[in-house]
SERO-4910 file (N, C-alpha, C, O; in steps of 0.05 Angstrom, whole numbers):
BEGIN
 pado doro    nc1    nc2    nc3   cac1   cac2   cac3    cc1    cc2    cc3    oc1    oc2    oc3
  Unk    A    453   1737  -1427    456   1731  -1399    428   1726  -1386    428   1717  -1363
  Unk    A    404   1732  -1401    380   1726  -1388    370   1692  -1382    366   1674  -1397
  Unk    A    366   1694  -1355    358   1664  -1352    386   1663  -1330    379   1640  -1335
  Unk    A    395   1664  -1322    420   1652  -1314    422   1657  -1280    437   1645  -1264
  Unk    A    406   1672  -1274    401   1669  -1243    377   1689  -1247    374   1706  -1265
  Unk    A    353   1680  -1217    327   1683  -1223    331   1723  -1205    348   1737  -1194
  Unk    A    297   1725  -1215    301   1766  -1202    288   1760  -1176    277   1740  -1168
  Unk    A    293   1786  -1164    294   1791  -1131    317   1782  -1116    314   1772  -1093
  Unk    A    340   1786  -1127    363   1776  -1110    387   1797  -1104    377   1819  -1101
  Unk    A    405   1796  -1103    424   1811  -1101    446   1820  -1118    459   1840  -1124
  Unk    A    442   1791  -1124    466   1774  -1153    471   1802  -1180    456   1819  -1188
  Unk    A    491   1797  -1184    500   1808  -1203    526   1799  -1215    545   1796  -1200
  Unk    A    529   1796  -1240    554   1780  -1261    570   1804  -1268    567   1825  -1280
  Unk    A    591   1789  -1254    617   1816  -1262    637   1790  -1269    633   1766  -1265
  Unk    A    663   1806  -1282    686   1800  -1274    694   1793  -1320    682   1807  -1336
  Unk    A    710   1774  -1326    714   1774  -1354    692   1770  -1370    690   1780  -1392
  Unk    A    673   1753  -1358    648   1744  -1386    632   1777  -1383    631   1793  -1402
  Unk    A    621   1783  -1358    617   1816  -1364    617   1833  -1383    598   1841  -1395
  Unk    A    647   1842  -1387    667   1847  -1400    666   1840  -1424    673   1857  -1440
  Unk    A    657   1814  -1436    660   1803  -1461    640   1822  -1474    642   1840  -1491
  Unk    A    605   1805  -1449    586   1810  -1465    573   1842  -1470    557   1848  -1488
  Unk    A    584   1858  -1449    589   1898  -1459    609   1900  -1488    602   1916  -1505
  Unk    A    627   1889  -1490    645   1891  -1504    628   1877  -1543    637   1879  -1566
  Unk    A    603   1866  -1532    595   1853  -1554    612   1827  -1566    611   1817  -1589
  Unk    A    622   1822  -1553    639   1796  -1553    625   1778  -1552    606   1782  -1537
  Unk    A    627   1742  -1569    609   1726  -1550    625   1705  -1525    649   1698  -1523
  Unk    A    596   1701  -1505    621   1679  -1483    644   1672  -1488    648   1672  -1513
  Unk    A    660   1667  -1477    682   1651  -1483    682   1625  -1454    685   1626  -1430
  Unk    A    676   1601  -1475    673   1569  -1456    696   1576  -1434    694   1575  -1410
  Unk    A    717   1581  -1448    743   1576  -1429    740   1593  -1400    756   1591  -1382
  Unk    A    716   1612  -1399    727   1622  -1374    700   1618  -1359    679   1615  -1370
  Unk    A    704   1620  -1323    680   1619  -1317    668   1636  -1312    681   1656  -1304
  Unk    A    635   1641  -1312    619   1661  -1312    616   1672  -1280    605   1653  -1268
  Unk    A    619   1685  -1268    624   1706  -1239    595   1712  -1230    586   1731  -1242
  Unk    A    578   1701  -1213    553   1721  -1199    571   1727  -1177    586   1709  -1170
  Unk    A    572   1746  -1166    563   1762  -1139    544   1763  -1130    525   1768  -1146
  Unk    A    537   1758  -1101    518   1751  -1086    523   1756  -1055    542   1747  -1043
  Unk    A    505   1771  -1045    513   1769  -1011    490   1743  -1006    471   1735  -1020
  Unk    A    505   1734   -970    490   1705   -969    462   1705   -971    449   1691   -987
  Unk    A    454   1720   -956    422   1714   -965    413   1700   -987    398   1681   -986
  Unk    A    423   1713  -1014    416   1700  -1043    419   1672  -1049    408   1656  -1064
  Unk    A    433   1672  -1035    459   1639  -1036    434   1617  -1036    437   1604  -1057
  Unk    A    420   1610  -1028    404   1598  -1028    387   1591  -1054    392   1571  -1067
  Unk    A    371   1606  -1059    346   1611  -1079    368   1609  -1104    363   1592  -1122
  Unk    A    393   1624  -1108    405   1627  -1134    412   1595  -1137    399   1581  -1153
  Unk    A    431   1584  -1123    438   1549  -1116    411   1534  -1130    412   1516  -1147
  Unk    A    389   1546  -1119    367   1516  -1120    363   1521  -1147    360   1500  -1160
  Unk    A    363   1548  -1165    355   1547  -1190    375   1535  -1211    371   1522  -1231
  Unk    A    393   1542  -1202    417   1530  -1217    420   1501  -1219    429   1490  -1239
  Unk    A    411   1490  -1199    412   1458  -1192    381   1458  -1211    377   1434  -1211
  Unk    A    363   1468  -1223    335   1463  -1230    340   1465  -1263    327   1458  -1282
  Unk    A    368   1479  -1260    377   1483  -1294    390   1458  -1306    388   1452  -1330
  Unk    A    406   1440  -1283    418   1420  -1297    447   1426  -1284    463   1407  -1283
  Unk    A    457   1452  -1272    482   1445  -1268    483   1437  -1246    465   1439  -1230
  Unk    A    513   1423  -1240    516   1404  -1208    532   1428  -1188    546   1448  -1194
  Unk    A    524   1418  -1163    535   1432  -1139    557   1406  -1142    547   1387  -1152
  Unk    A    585   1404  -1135    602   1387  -1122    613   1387  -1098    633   1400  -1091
  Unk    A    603   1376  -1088    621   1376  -1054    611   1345  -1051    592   1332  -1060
  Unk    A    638   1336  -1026    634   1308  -1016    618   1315   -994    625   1334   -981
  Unk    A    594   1299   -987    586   1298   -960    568   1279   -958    572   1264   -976
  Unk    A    554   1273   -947    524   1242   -934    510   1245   -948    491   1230   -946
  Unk    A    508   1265   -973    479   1273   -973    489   1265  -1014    506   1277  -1028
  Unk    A    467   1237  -1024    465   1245  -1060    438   1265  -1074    433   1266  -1098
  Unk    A    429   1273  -1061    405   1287  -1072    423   1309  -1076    440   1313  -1059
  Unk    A    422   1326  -1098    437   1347  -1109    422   1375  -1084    438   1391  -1075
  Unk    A    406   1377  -1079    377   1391  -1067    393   1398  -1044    401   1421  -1041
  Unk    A    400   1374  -1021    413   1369   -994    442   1379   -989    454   1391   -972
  Unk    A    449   1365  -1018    479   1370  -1008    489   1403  -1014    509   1416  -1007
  Unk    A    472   1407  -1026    471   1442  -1029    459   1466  -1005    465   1489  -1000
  Unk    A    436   1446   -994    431   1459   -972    455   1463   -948    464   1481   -933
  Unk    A    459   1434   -956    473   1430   -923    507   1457   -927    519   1467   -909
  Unk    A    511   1460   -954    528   1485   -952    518   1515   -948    532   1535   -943
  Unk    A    489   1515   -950    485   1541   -955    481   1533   -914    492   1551   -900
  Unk    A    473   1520   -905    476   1522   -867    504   1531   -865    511   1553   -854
  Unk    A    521   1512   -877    544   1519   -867    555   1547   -867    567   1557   -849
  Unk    A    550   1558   -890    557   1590   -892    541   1615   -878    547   1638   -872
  Unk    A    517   1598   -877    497   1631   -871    491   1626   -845    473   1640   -837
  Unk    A    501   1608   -826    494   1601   -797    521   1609   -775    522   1608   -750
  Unk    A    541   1619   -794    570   1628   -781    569   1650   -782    581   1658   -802
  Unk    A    555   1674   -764    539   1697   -759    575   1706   -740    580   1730   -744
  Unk    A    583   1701   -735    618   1709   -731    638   1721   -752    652   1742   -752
  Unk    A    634   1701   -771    650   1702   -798    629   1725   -810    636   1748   -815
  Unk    A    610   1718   -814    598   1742   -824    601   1772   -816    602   1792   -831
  Unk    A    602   1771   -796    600   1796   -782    639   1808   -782    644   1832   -783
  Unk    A    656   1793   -781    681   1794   -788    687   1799   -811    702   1819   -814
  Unk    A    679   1785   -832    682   1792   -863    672   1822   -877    681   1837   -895
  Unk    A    648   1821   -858    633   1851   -872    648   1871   -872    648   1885   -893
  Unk    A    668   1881   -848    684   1899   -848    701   1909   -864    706   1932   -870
  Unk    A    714   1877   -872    742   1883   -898    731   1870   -924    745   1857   -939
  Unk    A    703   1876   -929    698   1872   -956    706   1843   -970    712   1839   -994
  Unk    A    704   1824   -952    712   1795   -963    698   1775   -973    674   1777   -973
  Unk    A    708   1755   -983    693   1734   -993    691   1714   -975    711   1703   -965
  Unk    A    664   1707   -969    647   1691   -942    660   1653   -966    675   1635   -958
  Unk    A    651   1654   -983    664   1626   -995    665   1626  -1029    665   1648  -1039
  Unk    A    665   1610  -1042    664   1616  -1077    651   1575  -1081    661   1553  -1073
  Unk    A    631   1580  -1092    618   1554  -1100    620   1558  -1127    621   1578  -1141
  Unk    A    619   1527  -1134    622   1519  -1149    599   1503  -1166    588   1485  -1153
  Unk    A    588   1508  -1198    568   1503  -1205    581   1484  -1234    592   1497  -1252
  Unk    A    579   1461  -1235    584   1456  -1268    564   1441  -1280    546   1432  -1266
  Unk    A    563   1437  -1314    534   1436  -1333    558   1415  -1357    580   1424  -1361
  Unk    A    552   1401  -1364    565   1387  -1394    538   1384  -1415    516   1373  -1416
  Unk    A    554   1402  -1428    520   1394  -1454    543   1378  -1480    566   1378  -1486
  Unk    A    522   1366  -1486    531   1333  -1505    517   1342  -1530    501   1360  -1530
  Unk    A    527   1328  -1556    515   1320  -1580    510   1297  -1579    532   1286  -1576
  Unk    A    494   1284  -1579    493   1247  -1573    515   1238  -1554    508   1240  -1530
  Unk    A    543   1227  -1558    554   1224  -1539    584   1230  -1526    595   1221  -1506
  Unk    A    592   1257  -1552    604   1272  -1562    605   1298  -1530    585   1295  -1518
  Unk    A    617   1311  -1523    617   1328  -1502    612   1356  -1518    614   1353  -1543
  Unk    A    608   1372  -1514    605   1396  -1536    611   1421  -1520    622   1438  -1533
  Unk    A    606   1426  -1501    624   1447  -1472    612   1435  -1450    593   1420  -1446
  Unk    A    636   1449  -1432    642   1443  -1413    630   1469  -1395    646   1487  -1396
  Unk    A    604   1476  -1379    606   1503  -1370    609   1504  -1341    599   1487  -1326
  Unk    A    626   1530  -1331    628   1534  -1297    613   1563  -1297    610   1582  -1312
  Unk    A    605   1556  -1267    581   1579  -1256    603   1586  -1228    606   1569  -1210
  Unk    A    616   1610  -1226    624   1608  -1189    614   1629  -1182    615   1651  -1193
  Unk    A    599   1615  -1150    578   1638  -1137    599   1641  -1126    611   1622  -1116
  Unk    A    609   1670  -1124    622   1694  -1106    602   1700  -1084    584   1717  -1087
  Unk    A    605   1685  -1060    588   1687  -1032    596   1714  -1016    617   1712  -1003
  Unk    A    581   1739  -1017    594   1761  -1000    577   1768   -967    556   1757   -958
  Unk    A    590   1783   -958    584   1790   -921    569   1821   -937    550   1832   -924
  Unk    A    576   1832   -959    563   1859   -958    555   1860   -990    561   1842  -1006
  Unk    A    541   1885   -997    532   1886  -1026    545   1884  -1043    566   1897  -1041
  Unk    A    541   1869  -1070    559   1863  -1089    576   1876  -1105    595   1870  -1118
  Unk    A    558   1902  -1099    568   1921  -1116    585   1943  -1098    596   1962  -1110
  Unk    A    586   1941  -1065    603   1955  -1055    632   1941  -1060    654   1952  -1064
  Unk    A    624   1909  -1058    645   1898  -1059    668   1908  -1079    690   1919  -1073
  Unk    A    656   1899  -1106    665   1910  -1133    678   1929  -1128    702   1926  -1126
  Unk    A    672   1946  -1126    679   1978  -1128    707   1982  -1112    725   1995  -1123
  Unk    A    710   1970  -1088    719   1975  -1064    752   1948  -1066    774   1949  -1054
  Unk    A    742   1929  -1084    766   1897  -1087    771   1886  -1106    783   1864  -1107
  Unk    A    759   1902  -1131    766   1896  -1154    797   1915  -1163    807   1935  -1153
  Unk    A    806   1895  -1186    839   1902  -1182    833   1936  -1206    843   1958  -1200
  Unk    A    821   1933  -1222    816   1963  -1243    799   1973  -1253    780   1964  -1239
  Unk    A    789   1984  -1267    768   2004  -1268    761   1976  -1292    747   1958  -1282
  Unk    A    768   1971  -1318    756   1953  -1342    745   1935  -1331    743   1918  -1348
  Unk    A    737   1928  -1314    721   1894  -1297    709   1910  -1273    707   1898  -1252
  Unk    A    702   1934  -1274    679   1940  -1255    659   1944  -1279    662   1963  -1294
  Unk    A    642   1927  -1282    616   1923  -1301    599   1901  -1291    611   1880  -1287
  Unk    A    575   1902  -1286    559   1890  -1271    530   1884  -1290    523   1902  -1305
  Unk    A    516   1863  -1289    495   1859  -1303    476   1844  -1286    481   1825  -1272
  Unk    A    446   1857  -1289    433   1844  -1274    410   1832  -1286    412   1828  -1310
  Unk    A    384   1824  -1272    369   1805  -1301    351   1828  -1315    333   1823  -1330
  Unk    A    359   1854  -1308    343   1872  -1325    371   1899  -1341    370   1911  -1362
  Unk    A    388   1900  -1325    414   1921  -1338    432   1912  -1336    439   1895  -1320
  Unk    A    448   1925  -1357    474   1911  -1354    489   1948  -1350    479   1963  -1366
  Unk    A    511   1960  -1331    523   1970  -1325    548   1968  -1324    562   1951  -1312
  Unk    A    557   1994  -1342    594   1992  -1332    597   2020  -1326    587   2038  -1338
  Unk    A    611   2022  -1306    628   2042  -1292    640   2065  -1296    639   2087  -1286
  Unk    A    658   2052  -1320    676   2068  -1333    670   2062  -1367    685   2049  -1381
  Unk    A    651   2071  -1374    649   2065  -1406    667   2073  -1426    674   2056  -1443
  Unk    A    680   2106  -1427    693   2114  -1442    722   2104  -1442    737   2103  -1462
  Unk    A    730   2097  -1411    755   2090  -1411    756   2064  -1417    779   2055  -1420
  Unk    A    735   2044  -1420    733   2020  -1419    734   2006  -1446    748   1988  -1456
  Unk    A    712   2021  -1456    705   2010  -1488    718   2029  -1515    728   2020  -1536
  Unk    A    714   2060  -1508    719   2071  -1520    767   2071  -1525    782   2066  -1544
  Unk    A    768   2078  -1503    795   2086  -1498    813   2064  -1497    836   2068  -1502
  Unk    A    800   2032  -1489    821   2017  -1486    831   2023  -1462    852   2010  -1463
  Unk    A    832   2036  -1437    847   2045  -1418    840   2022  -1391    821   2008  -1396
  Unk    A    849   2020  -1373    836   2001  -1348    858   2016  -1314    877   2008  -1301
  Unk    A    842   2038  -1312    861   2054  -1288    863   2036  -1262    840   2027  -1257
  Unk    A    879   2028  -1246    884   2013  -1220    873   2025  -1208    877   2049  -1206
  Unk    A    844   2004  -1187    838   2014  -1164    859   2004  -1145    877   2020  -1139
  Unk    A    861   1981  -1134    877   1977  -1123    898   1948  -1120    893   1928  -1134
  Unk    A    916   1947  -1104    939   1923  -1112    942   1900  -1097    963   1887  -1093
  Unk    A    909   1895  -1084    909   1873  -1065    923   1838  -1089    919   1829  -1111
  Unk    A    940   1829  -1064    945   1802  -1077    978   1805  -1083    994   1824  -1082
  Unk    A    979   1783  -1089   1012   1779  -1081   1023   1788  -1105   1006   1788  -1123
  Unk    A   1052   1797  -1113   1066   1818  -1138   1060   1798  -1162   1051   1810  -1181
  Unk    A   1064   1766  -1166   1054   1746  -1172   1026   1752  -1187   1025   1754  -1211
  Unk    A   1009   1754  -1174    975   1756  -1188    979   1780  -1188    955   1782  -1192
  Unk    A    988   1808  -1186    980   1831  -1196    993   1832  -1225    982   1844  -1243
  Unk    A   1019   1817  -1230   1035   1812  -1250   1015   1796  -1265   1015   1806  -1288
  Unk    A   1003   1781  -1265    988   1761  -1286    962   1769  -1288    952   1755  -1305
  Unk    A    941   1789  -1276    927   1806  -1281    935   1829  -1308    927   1833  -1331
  Unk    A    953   1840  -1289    967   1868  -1311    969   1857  -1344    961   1869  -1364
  Unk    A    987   1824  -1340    987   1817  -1367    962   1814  -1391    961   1820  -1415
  Unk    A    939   1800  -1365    919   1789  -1389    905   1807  -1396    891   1805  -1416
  Unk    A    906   1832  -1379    884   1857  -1398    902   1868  -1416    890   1872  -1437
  Unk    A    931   1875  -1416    951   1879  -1428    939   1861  -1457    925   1873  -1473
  Unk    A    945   1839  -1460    940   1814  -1484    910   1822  -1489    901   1811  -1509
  Unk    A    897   1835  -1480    869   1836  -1481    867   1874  -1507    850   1883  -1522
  Unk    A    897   1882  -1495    883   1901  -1510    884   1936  -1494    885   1959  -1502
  Unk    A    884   1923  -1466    887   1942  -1457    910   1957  -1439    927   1945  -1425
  Unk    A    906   1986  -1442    925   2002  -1420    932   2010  -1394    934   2032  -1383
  Unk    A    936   1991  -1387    933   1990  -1357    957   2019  -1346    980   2026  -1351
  Unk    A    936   2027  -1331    945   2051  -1324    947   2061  -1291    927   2061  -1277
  Unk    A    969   2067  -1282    971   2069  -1249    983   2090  -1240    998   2099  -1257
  Unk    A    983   2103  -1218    998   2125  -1207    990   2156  -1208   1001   2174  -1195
  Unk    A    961   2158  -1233    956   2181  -1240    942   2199  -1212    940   2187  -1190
  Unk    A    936   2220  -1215    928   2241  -1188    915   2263  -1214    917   2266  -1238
  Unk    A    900   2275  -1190    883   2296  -1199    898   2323  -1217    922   2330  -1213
  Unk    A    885   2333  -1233    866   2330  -1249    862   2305  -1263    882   2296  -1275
  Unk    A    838   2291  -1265    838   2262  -1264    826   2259  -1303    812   2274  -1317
  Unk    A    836   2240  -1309    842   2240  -1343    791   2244  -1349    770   2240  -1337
  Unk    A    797   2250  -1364    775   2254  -1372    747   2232  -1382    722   2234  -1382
  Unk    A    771   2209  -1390    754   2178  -1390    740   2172  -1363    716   2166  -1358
  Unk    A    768   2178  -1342    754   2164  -1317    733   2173  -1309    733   2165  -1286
  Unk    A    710   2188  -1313    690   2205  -1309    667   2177  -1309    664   2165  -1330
  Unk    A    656   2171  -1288    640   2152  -1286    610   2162  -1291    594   2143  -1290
  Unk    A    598   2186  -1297    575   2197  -1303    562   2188  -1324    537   2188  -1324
  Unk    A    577   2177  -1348    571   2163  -1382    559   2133  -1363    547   2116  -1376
  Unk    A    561   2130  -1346    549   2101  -1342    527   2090  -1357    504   2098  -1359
  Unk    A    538   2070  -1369    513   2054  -1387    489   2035  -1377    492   2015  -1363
  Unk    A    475   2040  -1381    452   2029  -1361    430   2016  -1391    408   2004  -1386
***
């Protein structure tokens, strides 16, 4: 994961590739890679990404890759309303979109997506607080990589529900893919609390 957004920022990669690369897994092309970011970052993380080769896409006046990226990062970090609205319920301010095609001569060879997760508050309150289970709270930054729940995660196979935001629909097709993944998705438990969930083993 080193190289992939620059240090002094906020950013941090959660969500399935996380997950992979704790798990010692390698990437998997098919899915896309998750920073978290409150807006501030939004900026500086964008221009390096655009300095790597991958494209911002949006329609607007502007073909310099440079501009038309600016002109979104105004759009988000100058709506001091929405911001100040969002911070409360832990939301997502917008989700950009970064893509990269690497070639063999003229051959396509992957296809990669970057989505900046734009937040109103810290990335890691976020996480904690709107992520759907304990197995995908794991976070990496350009010096640690951190998971939450290690024993229940890696060791146990287990993934306890934080909580059931989102329609019965996506909690249903969530539940499935860690399910297919392997794991035990587990809900309803109360104190005395199982002994995995003990977040103190945190891997750092």
């Amino acid at each position: 994961m080193h190289g992939v957004f620059p240090e002094g920022t906020s950013a941090v990669i959660s969500g399935s590739q996380a997950l992979n690369f704790m798990s010692r897994l390698p990437p998997d092309p098919t899915s896309d890679l998750d920073i978290f970011m409150d807006f501030d970052s939004l900026s500086q993380i964008g221009e390096y990404l655009i300095t790597a080769d991958y494209h911002f896409k949006r329609r607007n006046r502007y073909n310099d890759p440079y501009k038309k990226f600016d002109a979104k990062v105004e759009e988000i970090c100058e709506d001091e309303d929405k911001i100040e609205a969002y911070s409360h319920g832990k939301r997502i301010l917008d989700v950009i979109d970064f893509h990269k095609t690497r070639y063999e001569g003229e051959d396509v060879v992957t296809k990669l997506k970057i989505q900046l997760i734009v937040l109103a508050v810290d990335p890691t309150r976020f996480i904690l607080s709107r992520f759907h289970s304990t197995a995908v709270m794991n976070i990496i930054t350009p010096h640690k990589a951190v998971s939450l729940f290690p024993m229940a995660t890696f060791h146990r196979r287990n993934s306890y529900v934080a909580n059931m935001i989102g329609t019965a629909e996506g909690v249903a097709a969530w539940k499935a893919k860690y399910t297919t993944r392997g794991f035990k998705v587990i809900e309803g438990f109360s104190e005395p609390f199982p002994t995995d969930f003990s977040a103190q083993d945190s891997i750092l």
